[in-house]
C-alpha positions as CSV (number, residue, x, y, z in Angstrom):
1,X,-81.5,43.1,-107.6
2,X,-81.8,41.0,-104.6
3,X,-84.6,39.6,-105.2
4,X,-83.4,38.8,-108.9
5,X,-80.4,37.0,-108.2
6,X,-81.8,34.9,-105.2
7,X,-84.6,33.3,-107.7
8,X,-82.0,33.1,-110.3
9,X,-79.3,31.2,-107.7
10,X,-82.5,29.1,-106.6
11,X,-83.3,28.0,-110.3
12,X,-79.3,26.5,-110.8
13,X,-79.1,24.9,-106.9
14,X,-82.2,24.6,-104.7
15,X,-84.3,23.4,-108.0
16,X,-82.2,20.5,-108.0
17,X,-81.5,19.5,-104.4
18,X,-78.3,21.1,-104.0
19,X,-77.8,22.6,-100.7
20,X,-74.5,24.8,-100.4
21,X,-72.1,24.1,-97.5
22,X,-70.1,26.3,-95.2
23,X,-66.5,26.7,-96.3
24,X,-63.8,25.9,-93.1
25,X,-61.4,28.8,-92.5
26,X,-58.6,26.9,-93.3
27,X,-59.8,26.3,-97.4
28,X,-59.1,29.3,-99.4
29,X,-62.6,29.2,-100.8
30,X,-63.0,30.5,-96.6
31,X,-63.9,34.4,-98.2
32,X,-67.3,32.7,-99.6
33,X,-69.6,32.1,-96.9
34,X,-72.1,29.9,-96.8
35,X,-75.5,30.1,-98.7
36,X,-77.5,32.3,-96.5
37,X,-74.8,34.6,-95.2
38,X,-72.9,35.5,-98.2
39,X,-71.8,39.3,-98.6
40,X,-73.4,41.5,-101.7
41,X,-70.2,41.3,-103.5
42,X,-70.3,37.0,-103.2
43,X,-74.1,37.2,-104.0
44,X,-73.7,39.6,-107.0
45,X,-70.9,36.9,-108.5
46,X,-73.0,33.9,-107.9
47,X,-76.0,36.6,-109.8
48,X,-73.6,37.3,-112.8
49,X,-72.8,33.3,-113.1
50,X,-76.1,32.2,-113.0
51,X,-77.1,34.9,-115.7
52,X,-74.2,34.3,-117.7
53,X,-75.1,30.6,-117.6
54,X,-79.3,30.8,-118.3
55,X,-77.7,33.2,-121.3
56,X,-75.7,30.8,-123.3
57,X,-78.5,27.6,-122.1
58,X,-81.1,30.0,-124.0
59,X,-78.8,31.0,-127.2
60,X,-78.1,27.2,-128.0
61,X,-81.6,26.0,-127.3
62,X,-82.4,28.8,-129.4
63,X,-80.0,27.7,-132.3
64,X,-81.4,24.0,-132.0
65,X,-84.7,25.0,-131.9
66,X,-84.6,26.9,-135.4
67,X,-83.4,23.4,-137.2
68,X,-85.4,21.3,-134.5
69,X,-88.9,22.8,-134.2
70,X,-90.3,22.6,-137.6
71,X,-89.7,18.7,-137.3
72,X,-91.3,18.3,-134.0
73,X,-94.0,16.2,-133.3
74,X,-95.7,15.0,-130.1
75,X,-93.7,12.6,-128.5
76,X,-94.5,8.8,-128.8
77,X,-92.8,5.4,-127.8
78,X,-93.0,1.9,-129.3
79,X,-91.2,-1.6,-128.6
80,X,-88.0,-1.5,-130.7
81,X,-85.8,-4.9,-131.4
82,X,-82.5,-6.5,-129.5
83,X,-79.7,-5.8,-131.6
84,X,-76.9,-8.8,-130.9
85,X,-73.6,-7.5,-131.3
86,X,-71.5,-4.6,-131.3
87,X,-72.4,-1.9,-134.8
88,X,-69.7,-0.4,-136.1
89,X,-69.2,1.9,-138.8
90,X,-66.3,2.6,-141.7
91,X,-63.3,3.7,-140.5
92,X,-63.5,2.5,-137.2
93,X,-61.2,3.6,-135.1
94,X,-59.4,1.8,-132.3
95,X,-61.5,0.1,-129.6
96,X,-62.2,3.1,-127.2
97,X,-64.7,1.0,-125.7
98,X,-62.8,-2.1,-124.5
99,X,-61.8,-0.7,-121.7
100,X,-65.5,-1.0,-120.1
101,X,-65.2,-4.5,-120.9
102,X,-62.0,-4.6,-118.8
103,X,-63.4,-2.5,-116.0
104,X,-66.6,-4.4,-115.7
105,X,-64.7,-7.8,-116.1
106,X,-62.6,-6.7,-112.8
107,X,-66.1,-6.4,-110.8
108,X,-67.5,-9.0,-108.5
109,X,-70.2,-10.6,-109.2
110,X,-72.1,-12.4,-106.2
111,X,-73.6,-15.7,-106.8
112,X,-77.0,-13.9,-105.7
113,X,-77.3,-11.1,-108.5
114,X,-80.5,-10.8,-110.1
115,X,-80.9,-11.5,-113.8
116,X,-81.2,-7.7,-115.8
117,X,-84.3,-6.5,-117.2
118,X,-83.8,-5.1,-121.1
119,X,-85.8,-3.0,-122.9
120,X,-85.5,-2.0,-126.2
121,X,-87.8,1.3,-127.2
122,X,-88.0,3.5,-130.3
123,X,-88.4,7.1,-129.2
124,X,-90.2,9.8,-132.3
125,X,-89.0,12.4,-131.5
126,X,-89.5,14.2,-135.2
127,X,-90.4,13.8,-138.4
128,X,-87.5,11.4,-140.3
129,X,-85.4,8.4,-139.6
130,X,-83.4,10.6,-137.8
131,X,-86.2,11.7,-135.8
132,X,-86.2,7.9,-134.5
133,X,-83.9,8.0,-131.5
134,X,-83.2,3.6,-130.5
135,X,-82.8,3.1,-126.7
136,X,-81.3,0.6,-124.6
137,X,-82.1,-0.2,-120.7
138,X,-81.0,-2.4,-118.9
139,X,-81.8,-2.6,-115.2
140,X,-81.8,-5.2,-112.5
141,X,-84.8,-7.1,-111.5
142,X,-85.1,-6.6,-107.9
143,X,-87.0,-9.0,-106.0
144,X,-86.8,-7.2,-103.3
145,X,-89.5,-4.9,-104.8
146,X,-92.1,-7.8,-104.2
147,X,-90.8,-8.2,-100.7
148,X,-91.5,-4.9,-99.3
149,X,-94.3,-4.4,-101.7
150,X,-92.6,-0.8,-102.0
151,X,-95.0,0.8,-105.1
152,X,-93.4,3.9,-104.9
153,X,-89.4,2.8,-105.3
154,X,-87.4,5.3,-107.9
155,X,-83.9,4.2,-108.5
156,X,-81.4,6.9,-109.9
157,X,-80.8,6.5,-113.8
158,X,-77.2,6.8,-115.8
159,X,-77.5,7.8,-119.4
160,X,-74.1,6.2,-121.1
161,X,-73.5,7.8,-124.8
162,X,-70.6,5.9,-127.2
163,X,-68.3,7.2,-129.4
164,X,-67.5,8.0,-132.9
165,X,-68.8,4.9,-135.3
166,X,-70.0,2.9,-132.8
167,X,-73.2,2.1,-131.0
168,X,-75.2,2.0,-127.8
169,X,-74.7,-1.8,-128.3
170,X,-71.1,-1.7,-127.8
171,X,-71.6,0.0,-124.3
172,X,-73.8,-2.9,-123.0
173,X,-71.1,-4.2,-120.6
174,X,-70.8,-1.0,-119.1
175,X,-74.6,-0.4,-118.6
176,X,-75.1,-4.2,-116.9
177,X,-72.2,-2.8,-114.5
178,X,-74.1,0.2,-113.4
179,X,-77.3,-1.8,-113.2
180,X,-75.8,-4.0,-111.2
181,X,-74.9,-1.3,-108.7
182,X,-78.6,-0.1,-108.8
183,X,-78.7,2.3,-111.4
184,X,-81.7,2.1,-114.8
185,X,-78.7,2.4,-117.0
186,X,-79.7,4.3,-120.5
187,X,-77.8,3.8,-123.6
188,X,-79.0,5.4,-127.0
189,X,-77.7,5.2,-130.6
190,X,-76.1,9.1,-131.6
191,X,-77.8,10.2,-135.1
192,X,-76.0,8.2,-138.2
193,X,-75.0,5.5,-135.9
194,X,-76.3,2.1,-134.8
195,X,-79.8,1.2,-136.1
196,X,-79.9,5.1,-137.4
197,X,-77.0,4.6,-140.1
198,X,-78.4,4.1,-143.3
199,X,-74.7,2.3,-144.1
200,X,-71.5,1.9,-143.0
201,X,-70.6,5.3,-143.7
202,X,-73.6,6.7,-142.7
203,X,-72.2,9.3,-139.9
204,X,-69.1,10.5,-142.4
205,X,-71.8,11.4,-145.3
206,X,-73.8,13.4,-142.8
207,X,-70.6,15.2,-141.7
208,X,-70.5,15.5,-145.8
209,X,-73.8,16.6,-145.9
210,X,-73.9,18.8,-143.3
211,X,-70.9,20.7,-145.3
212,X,-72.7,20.7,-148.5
213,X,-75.7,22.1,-147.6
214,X,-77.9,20.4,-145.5
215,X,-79.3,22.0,-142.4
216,X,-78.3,19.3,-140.4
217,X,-75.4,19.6,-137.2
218,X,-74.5,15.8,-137.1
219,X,-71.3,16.4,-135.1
220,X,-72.6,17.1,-131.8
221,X,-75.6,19.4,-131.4
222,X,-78.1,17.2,-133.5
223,X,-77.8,14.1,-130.6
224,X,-77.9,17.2,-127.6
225,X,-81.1,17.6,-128.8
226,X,-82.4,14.4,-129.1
227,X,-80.5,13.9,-125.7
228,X,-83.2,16.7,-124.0
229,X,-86.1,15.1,-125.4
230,X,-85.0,11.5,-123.8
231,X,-85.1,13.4,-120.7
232,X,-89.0,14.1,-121.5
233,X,-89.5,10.8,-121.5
234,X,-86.9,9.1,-118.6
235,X,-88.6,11.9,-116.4
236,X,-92.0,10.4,-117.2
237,X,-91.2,6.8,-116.0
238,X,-91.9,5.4,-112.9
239,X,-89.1,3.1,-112.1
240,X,-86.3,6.2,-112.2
241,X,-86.1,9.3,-109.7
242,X,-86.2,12.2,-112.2
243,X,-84.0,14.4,-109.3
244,X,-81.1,11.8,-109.6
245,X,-80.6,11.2,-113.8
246,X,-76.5,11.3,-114.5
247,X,-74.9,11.5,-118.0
248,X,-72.0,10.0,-119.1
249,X,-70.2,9.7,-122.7
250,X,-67.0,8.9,-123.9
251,X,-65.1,10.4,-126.6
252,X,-67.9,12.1,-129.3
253,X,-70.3,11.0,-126.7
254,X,-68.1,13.2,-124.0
255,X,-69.1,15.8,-126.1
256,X,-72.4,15.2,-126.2
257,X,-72.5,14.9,-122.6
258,X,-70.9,18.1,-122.4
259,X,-73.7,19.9,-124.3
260,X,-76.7,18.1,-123.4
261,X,-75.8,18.8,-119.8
262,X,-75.2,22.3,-120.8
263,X,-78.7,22.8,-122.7
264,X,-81.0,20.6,-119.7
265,X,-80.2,21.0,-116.1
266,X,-82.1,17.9,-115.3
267,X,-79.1,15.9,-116.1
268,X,-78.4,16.4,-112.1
269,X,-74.9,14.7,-112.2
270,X,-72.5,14.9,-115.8
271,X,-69.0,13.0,-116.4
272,X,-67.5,13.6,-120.3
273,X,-64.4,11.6,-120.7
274,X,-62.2,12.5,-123.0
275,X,-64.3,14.7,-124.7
276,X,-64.1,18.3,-123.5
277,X,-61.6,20.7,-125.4
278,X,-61.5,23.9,-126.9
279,X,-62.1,24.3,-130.6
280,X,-60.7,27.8,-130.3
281,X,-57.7,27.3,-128.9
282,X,-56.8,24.5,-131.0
283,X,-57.1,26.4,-134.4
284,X,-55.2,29.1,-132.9
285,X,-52.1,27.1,-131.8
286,X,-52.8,24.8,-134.7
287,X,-53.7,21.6,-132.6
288,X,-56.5,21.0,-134.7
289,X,-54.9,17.9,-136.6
290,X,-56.1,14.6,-134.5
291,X,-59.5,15.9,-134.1
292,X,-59.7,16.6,-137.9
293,X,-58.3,13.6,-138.5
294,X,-60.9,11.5,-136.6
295,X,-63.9,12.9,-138.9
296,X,-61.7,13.4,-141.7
297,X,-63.6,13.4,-145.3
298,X,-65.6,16.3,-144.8
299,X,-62.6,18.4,-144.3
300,X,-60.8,17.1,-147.6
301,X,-63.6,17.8,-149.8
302,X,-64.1,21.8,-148.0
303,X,-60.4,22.1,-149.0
304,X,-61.0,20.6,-152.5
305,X,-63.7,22.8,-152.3
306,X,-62.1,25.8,-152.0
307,X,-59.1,24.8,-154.4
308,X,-56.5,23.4,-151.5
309,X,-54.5,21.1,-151.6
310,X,-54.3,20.0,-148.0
311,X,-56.6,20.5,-145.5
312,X,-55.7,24.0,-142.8
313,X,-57.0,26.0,-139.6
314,X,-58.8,28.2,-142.4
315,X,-60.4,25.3,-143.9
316,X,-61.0,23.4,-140.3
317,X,-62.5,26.6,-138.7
318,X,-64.9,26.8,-142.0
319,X,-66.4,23.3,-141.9
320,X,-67.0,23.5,-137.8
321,X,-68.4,26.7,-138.4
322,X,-71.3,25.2,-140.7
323,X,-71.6,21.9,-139.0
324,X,-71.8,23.1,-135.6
325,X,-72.4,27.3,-135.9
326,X,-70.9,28.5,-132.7
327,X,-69.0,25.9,-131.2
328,X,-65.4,27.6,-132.1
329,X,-66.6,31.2,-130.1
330,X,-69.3,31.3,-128.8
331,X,-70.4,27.9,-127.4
332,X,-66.9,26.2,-126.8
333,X,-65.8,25.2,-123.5
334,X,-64.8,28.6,-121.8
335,X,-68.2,28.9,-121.9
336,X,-70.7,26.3,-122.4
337,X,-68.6,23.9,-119.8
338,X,-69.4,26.6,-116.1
339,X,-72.7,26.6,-117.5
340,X,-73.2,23.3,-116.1
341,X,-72.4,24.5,-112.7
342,X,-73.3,23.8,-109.7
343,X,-74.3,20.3,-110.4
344,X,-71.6,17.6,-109.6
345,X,-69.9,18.0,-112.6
346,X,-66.1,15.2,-113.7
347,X,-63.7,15.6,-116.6
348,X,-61.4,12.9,-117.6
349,X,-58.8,13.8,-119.8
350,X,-55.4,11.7,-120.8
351,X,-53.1,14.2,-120.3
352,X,-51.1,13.2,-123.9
353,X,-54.6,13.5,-125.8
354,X,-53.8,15.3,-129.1
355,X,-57.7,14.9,-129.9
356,X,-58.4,17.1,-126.7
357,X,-55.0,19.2,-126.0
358,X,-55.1,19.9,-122.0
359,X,-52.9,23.0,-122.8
360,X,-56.1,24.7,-124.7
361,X,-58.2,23.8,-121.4
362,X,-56.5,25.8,-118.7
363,X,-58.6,29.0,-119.0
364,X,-61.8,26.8,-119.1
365,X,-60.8,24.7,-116.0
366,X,-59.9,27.4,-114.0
367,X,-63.1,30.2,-114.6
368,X,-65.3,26.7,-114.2
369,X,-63.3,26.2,-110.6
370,X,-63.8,29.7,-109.6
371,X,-67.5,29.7,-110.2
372,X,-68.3,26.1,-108.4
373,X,-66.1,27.9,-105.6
374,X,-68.3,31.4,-105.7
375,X,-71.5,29.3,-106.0
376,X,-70.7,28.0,-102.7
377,X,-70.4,24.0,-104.0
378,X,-66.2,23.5,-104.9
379,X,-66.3,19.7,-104.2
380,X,-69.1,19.9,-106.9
381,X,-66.1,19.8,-110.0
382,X,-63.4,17.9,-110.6
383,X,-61.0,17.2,-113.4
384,X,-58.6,14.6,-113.9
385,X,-55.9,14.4,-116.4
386,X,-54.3,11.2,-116.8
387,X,-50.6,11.1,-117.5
388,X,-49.4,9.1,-119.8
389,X,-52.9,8.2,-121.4
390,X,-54.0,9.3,-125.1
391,X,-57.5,9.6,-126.1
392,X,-58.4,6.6,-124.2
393,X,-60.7,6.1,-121.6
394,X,-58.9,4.1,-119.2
395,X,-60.4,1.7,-116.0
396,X,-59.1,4.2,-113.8
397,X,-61.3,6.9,-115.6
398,X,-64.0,4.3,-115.5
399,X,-63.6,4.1,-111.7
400,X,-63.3,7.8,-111.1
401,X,-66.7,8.0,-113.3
402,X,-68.5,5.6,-110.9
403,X,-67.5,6.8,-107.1
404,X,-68.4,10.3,-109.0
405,X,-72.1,8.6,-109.6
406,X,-72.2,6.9,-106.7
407,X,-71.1,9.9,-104.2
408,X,-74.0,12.1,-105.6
409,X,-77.1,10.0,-106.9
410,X,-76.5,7.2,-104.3
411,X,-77.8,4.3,-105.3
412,X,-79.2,1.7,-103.5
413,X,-78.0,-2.3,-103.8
414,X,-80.0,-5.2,-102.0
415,X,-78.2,-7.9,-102.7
């Protein structure tokens, strides 16, 4: 088994840069040694974690991959177009983006930054509309470069997801900020939003859809997907350091953080704010009303459907069920979130967030903790939960998101 768990270990750590560190005698963590001089006992956990976690990567790639596979086609990039303005879609809930407006209003800006390079690409990824994944980089255009004639210069890369009935658009503030700071900052349009909503209720009728009888997952696994297959292609260029490729998201794109970080251990550093919860525990304790209530028309027809009158846990645990198979037992947090360990790994949470209850996340939290801790990397996780903060995603979580960045895929600035 030795030899078995030490490849396995090496394919969640080494593979990736990460090199464990000794634990002081004072830290309570001091009963795990360091890499190399672990006991069998230590080394059999970090075995049973790794398995645990190449299990559950394998059973979701595996569900993706029966909707996905048949639509596939090779790969292929063109020029796409600048989209002016922020897209929203019908309802639209309140502005959970203005606060990276705020936060990248309070940076300084030095009379010598360089103008930003955009691009603007259409990634076919599959057959369909949907199969047309828009993308948004912006990066800065460093001078420098021609100075030291450096051909072979790889600056790390954030990818920045939005949330519910917005787009990558409304996120370009935040991706100029982390350009500025030396990042190729990546925004993309989730499936049914931005340039790939047929209408302005484009994301709701999937949800609809999806209910009815499509095979489609439009809440969350659909964009994971598509979120591995950017990776493909961000690995491919030569302008970003495929080792150093961070994900972040906010709100639904907190959850698709969560899950494409889970499926692709390329994403080498991963911060979901205000997106990870547990579907579970929230239909059990009957928490399940804010999230519903944010994607709310496909659960009114399921319970017209089924001859309710109002919408309940039954009905709520039905329609996840078919739109995302799983993500209520057997990929929800408890187990899908420590399957992203031992990367650098932030959660940011408002502590009063009905949408994501911090009371269901206490079990997920603390197994995640103890298996950072057992892999040898506990500075590796972190999570915050705001008081006094909704579903919001506040400056301070901003910040927090960017030393987070910065302290593990350390970019470099010329100014």
């Amino acid at each position: 088994m030795r030899l078995d768990s030490q490849r396995l270990i090496a394919s969640q750590t080494i593979k990736f840069g990460l090199v464990p560190t000794s634990v002081d005698e004072e830290d309570e963590g001091s009963r795990r040694c360091a890499w190399n001089g672990g006991s069998v006992l230590q080394e059999r956990r970090r075995y049973e974690w790794a398995l645990e976690g190449e299990t559950i990567r394998k059973e979701l790639m595996e569900l993706l991959s029966s909707r996905h596979e048949k639509l596939s086609v090779p790969i292929t990039l063109w020029p796409g177009v600048h989209v002016e303005g922020e897209v929203f879609q019908l309802p639209s809930p309140s502005d959970l983006h203005s606060a990276a407006h705020e936060y990248t209003n309070q940076m300084f800006f030095s009379s010598t930054t360089p103008q930003f390079i955009e691009e603007n690409l259409i990634l076919q990824i599959e057959a369909g509309e949907q199969g047309q994944v828009p993308i948004l980089i912006i990066k800065r255009n460093y001078a420098v470069r021609e100075e030291k004639q450096d051909q072979h210069w790889h600056d790390p890369a954030i990818v920045i997801l939005h949330s519910s009935y917005k787009s990558k658009e409304c996120l370009r503030a935040l991706l100029k900020n982390y350009a500025t700071r030396g990042y190729v900052a990546i925004g993309v349009d989730s499936r049914h939003h931005g340039q790939r909503a047929a209408s302005k209720t484009a994301y709701s009728d999937a949800l609809v859809s999806a209910w009815k009888n499509s095979k489609e997952m439009p809440f969350i696994f659909d964009t994971a997907w598509d979120l591995v297959k950017l990776m493909d292609y961000l690995t491919s260029r030569d302008d970003i350091d495929s080792k150093r490729i961070g994900i972040l998201g906010i709100s639904l794109g907190g959850m698709h953080t969560w899950f494409a970080a889970t499926l692709d251990p390329r994403y080498a550093v991963v911060v979901p704010i205000i997106g990870v919860q547990n579907f579970g525990w929230a239909i059990k304790n009957d928490k399940w009303h804010a999230r519903v209530a944010s994607i709310p028309h496909a659960f009114e027809i399921a319970a017209k459907d089924f001859g309710k009158k109002s919408i309940d846990s039954k009905v709520v645990s039905t329609v996840l069920d078919k739109i995302a198979p799983g993500l209520i037992d057997q990929f929800d947090s408890q187990h899908t979130i420590p399957a992203i360990a031992p990367r650098p790994l932030l959660i940011l949470n408002g502590k009063e967030d009905p949408r994501c209850p911090i009371d269901g996340l206490e079990f997920t939290i603390d197994k995640t903790k103890k298996i950072y801790a057992d892999y040898g990397f506990p500075h590796n996780f972190k999570f915050i939960a705001e008081p006094n903060m909704g579903h919001y995603p506040s400056s301070s979580m901003l910040h927090e998101a960017s030393c987070w960045f910065d302290k593990f895929l350390e970019p470099q600035v010329s100014h």
